[in-house]
C-alpha positions as CSV (number, residue, x, y, z in Angstrom):
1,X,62.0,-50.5,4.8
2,X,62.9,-51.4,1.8
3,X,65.9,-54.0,1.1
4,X,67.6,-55.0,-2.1
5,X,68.9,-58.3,-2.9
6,X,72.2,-59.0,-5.2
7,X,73.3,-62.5,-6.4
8,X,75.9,-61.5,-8.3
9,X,77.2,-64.4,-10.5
10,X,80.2,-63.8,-13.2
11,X,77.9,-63.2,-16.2
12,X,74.5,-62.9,-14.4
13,X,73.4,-60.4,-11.9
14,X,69.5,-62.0,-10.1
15,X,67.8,-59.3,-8.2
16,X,64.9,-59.1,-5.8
17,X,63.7,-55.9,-4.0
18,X,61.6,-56.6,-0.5
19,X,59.3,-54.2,1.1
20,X,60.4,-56.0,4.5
21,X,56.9,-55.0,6.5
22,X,55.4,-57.1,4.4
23,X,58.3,-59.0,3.9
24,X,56.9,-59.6,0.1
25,X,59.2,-59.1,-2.9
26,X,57.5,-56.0,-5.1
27,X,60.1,-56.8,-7.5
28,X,62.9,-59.3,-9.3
29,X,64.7,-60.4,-12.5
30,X,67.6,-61.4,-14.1
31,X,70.6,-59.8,-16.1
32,X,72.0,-62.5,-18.4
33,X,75.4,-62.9,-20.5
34,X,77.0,-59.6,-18.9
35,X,80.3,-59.1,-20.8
36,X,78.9,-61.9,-23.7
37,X,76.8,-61.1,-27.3
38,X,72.9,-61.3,-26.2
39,X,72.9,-59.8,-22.8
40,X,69.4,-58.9,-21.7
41,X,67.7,-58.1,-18.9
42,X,64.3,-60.1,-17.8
43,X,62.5,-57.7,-14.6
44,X,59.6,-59.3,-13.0
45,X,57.2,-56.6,-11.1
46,X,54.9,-58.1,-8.6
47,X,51.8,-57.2,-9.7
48,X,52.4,-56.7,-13.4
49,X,53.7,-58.7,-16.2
50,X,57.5,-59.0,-17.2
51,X,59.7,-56.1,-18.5
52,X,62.3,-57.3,-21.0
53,X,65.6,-55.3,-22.2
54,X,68.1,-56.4,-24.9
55,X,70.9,-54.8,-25.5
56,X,74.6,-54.5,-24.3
57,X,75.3,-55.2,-21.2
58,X,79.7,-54.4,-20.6
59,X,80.0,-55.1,-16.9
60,X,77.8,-55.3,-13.5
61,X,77.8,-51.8,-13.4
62,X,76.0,-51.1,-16.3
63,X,73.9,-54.7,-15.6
64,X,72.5,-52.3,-12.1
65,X,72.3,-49.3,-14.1
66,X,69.6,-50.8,-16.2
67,X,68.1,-52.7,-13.0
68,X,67.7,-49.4,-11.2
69,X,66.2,-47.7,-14.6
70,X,63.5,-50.8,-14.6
71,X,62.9,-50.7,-10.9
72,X,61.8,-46.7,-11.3
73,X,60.2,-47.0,-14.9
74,X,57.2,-45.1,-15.3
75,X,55.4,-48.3,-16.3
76,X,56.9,-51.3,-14.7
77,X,58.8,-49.9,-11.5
78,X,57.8,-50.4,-8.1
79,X,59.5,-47.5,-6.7
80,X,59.8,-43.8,-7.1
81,X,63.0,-43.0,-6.5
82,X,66.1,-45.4,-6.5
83,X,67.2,-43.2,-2.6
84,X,63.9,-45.5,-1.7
85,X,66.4,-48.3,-0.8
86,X,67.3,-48.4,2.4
87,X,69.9,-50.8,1.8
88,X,71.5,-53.5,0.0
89,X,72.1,-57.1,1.2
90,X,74.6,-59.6,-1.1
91,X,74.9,-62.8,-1.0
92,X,78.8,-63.7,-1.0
93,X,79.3,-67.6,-1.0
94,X,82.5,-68.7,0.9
95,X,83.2,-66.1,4.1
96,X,85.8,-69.3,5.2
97,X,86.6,-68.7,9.2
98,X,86.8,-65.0,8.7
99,X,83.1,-64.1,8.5
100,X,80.7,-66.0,11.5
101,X,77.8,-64.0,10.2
102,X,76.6,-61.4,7.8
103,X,78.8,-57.8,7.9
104,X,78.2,-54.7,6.7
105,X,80.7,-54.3,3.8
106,X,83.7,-52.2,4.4
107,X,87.3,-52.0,3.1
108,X,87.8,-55.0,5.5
109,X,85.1,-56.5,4.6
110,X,86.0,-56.5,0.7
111,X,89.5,-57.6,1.5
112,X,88.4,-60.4,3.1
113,X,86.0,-61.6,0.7
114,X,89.1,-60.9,-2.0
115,X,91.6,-63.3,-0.1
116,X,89.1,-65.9,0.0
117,X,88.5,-65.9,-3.8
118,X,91.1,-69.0,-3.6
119,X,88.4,-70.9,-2.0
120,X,85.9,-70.3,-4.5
121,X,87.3,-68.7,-7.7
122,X,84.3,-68.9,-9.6
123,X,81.8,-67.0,-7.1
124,X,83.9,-64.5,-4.5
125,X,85.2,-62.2,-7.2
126,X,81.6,-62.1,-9.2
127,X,80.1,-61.3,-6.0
128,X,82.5,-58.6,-5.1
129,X,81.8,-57.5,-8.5
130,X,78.2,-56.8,-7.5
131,X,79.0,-55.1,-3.8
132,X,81.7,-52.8,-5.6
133,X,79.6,-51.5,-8.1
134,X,76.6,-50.9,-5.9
135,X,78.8,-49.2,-4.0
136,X,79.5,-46.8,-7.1
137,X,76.3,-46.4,-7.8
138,X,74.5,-46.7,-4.5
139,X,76.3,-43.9,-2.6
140,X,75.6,-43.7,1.3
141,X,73.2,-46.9,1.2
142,X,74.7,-49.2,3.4
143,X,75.7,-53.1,1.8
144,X,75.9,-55.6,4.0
145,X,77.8,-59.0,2.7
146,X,75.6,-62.5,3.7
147,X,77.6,-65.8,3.6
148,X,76.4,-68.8,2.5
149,X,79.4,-70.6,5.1
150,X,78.3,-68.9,7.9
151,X,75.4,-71.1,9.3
152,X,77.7,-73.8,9.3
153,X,80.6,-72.0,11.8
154,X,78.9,-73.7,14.7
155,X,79.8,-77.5,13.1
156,X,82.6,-78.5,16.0
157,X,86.3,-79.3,15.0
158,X,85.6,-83.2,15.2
159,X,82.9,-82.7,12.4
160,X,84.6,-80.1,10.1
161,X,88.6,-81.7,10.4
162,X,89.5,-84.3,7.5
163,X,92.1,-86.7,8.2
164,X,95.1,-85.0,6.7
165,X,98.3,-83.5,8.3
166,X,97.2,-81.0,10.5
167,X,99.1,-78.4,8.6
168,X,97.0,-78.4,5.6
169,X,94.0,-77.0,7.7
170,X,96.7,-74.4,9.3
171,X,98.7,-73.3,6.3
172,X,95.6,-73.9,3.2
173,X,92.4,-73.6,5.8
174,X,91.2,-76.9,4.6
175,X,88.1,-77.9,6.3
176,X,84.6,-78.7,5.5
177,X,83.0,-75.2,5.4
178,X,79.6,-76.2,4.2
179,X,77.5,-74.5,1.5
180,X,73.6,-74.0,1.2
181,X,73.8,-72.1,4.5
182,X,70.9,-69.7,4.1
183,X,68.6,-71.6,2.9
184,X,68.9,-74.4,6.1
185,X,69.0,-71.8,8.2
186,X,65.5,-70.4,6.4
187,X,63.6,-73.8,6.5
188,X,64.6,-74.2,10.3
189,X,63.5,-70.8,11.3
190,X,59.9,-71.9,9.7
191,X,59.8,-75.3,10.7
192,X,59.8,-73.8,13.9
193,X,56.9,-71.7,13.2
194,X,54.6,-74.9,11.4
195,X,55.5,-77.4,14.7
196,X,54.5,-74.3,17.3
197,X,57.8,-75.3,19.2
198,X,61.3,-73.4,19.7
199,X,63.7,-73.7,17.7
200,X,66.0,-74.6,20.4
201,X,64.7,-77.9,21.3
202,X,64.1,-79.1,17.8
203,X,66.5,-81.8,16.3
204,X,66.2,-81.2,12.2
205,X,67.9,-82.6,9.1
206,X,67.4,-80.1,6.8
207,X,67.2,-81.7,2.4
208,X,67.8,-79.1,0.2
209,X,67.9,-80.8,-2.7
210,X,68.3,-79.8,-6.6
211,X,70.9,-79.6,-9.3
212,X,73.3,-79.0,-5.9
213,X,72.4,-80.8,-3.0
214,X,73.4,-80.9,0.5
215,X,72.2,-81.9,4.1
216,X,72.5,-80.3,7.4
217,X,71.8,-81.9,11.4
218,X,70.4,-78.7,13.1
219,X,70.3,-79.2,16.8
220,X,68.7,-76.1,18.5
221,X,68.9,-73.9,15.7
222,X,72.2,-74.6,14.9
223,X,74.4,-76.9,12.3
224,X,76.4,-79.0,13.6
225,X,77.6,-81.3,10.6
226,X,76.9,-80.6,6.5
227,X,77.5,-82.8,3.9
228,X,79.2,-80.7,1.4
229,X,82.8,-80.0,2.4
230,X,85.8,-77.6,1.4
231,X,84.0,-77.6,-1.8
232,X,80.5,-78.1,-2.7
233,X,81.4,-81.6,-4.8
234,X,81.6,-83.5,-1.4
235,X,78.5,-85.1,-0.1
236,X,75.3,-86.2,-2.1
237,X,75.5,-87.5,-6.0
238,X,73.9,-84.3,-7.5
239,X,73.3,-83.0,-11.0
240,X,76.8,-83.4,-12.3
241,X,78.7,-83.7,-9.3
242,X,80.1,-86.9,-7.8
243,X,79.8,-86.1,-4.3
244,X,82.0,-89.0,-2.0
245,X,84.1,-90.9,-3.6
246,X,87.3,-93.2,-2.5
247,X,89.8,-90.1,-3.2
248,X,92.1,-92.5,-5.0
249,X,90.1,-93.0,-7.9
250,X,91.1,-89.1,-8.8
251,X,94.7,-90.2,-8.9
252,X,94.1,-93.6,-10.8
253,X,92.0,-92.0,-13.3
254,X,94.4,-89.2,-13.6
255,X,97.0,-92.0,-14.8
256,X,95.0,-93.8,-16.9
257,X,94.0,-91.7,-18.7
258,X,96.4,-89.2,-18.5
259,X,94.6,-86.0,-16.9
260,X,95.6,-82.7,-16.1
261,X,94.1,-81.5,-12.8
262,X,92.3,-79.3,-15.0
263,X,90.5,-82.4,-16.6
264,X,90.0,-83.8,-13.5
265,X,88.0,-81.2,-11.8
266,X,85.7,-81.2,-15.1
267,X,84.8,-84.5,-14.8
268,X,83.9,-84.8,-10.8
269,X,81.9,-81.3,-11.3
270,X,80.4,-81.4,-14.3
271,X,80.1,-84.5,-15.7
272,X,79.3,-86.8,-13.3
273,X,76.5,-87.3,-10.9
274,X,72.9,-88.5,-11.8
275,X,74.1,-86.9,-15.5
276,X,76.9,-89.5,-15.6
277,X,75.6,-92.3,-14.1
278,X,72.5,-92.2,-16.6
279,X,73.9,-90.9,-19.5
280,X,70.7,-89.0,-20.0
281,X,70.2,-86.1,-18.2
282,X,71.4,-83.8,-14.5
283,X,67.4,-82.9,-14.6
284,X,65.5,-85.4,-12.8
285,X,62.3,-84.9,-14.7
286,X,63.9,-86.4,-17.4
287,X,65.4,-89.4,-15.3
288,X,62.1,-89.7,-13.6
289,X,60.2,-89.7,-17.1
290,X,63.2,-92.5,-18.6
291,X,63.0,-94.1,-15.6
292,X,58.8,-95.1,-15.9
293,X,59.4,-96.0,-19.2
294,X,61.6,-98.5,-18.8
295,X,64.9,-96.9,-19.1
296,X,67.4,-98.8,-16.2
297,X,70.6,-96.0,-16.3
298,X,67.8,-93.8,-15.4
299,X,66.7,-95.7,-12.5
300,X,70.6,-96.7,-11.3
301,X,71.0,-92.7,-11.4
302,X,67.9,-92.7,-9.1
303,X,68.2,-95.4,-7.0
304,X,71.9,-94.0,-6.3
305,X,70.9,-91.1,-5.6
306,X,67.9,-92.1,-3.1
307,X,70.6,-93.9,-1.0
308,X,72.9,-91.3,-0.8
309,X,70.3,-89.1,1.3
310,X,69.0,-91.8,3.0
311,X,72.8,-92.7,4.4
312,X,73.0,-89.1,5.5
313,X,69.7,-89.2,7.0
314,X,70.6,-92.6,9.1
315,X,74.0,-90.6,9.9
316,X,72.7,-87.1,11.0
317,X,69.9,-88.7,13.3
318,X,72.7,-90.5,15.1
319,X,74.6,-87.4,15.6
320,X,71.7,-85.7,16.9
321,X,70.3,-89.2,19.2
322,X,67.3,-88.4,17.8
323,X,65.0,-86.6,15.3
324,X,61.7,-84.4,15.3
325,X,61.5,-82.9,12.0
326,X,63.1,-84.2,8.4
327,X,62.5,-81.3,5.8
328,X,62.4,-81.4,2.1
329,X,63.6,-78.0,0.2
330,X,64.7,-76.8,-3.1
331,X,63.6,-77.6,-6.4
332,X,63.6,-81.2,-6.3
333,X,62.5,-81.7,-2.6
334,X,59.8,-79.4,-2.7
335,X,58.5,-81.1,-6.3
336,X,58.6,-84.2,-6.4
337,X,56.3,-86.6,-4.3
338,X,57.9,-89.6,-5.6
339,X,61.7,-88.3,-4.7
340,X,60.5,-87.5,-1.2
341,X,58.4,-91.2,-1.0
342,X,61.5,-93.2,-2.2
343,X,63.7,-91.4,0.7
344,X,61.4,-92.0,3.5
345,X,60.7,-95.5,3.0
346,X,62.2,-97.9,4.7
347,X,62.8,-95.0,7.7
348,X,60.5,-97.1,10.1
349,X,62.8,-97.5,12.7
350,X,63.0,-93.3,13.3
351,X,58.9,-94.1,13.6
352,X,58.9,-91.9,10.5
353,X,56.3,-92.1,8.0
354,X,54.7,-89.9,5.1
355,X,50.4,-89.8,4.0
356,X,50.8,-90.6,0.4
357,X,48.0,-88.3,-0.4
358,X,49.2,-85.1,1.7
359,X,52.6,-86.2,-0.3
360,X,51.1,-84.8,-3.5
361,X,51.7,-81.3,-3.0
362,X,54.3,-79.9,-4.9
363,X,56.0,-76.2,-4.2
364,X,54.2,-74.8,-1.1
365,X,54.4,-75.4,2.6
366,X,53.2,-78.5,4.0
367,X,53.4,-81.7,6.6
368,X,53.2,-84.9,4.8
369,X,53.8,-87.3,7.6
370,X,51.4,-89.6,9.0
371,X,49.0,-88.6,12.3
372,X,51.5,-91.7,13.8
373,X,54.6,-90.2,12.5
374,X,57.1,-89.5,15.4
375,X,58.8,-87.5,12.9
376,X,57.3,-84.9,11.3
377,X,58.0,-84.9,7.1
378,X,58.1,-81.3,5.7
379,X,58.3,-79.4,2.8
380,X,59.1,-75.9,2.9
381,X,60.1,-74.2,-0.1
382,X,62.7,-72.2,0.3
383,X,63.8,-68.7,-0.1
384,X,67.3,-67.4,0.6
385,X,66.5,-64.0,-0.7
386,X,64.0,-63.3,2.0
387,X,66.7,-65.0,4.9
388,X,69.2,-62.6,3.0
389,X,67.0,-59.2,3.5
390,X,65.7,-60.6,6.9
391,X,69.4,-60.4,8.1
392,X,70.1,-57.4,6.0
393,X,67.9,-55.5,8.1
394,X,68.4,-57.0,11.6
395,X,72.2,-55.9,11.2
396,X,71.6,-52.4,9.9
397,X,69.1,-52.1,12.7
């Protein structure tokens, strides 16, 4: 069976196709600046080296047009026939308290995804974007929509509710939904698999951690609190996001100096975080480079950042009286040792500690805790396109 992946973004379509008994990708790439001068489309076979296209690229139709054309190419496909695919699997980021899990995309299923473009304006229309032109072009091959929210629909009321008049979360739906979904729910599924115990009597905090970062308590397989919120600015200090912050300061900023909501919003998501605190960079290669060389914004942005997750971590074992595994994910987690060192120290009292030397490795699967670790450390990299055509395939089945 054969399973297509869309991450459909405004101006970008990514793309992976899986040959799911294997469950290896034989194919992906990248359509850049749809709609903008410079489009292009990058196509990475598995066993060959890259195809690239320049030319026009109007809309997300067109952007799948020349996907499918490189997918099929005499010299740098992977399949025959585009009717190869048996089906198409999107990821859609906010599915609010409508979608619980992943659906197979119908009228409903669209209108649902349109009403809750209010909740994320900049990623529920570009992903309908992609399901509504595979649908064009992709006739009789069912879609099926895959929520990054939906992991987090088992987080209880007393964990998602903020303290605000009760009507806001009935009239505007505001709650924390959560974000990063697949990819916690990924590293869980193969934590289990590395500890050789089920899932359902594993207590996890889950780091996915990167230009966006957020943490999850998993108790049996399950979320049960996430430290992104409504939006994905709550929680960590990431990139250029603020993450927590004494919501006042929004207001007393605003008047200062004399900010349009518009402003505002700019400022918490993109120029904050590590990239405002140091004044440098949102990369942490750079900060970690400034940093060594002397450089003390570098290290505040660090340091900052360090005790954010390490708050969470103290917070999420006490929701779940107890931990067995802390995993590191995404690009920074899974790629930097010294990150991952600077978190865990100091974690004694969870009888959690990490081998220095099995802490080396960088962007594979491993456990770096100690043989006296209570607490096993892992780092799992992650991959939401394979959770994505995993669940593709179990609902179509």
């Amino acid at each position: 069976m054969k399973v297509l992946v869309i991450n459909s973004g405004s101006s970008s379509l990514k793309y992976q196709l899986f040959d799911m008994k294997e469950r290896q990708a034989i194919a992906k790439g990248l359509v850049e600046r749809i709609g903008i001068p410079g489009s292009r489309l990058t196509h990475y076979p598995a066993d060959r080296e890259p195809y690239r296209v320049e030319r026009e690229i109007q809309h997300h139709g067109m952007a799948l047009e020349i996907i499918f054309d490189a997918l099929t190419h005499a010299g740098h496909g992977v399949i025959n026939n585009i009717k190869e695919i048996d089906a198409v699997g999107h990821r859609v980021v906010h599915g609010g308290e409508i979608f619980k899990g992943p659906v197979l995309v119908d009228d409903a299923a669209k209108e649902g995804i349109r009403r809750l473009a209010e909740l994320a304006p900049l990623h529920n229309p570009a992903n309908l974007l992609g399901i509504e032109a595979c649908e064009r072009l992709l006739p009789g091959i069912r879609q099926v929509a895959v929520f990054d929210t939906s992991f987090h629909h088992t987080i209880p009321p007393h964990a998602y509710m903020y303290g605000l008049p009760y009507r806001y979360y009935e009239e505007y739906g505001i709650r924390r939904y959560g974000f990063h979904g697949t990819s916690h729910k990924y590293v869980a599924q193969r934590a289990e698999a590395l500890l050789s115990r089920p899932l359902q009597e594993l207590k996890i905090i889950s780091c996915h951690l990167g230009s966006g970062s957020s943490i999850t308590a998993i108790l049996g397989g399950c979320s049960i609190d996430t430290s992104m919120g409504f939006t994905p600015l709550e929680g960590l200090t990431m990139g250029t996001r603020s993450g927590d912050l004494d919501p006042a300061i929004i207001t007393y900023l605003m008047e200062k100096d004399n900010l349009s909501p518009a402003q505002i919003n700019k400022i918490l998501n993109h120029m904050g975080g590590v990239l405002g605190v140091s004044g440098l960079s949102s990369d942490f290669r750079d900060l970690e480079k400034a940093a060594a060389e002397g450089n003390k914004r570098a290290k505040l942005a660090i340091d900052l950042f360090v005790h954010r997750v390490k708050k969470y971590i103290g917070a999420y074992a006490a929701e779940l009286n107890g931990l067995d595994a802390l995993i590191f994910t995404a690009g920074l987690g899974e790629n930097s040792p010294e990150i991952r060192a600077a978190i865990c120290q100091g974690l004694d009292y969870l009888y959690l500690w990490v081998n220095p030397e099995k802490n080396t490795v960088r962007g594979r699967e491993a456990d770096i805790s100690t043989s006296g670790s209570r607490v096993r450390v892992l780092v799992i990299p992650t991959n939401e396109e394979l959770m994505i055509a995993s669940e593709t395939m179990q609902l179509i089945n």
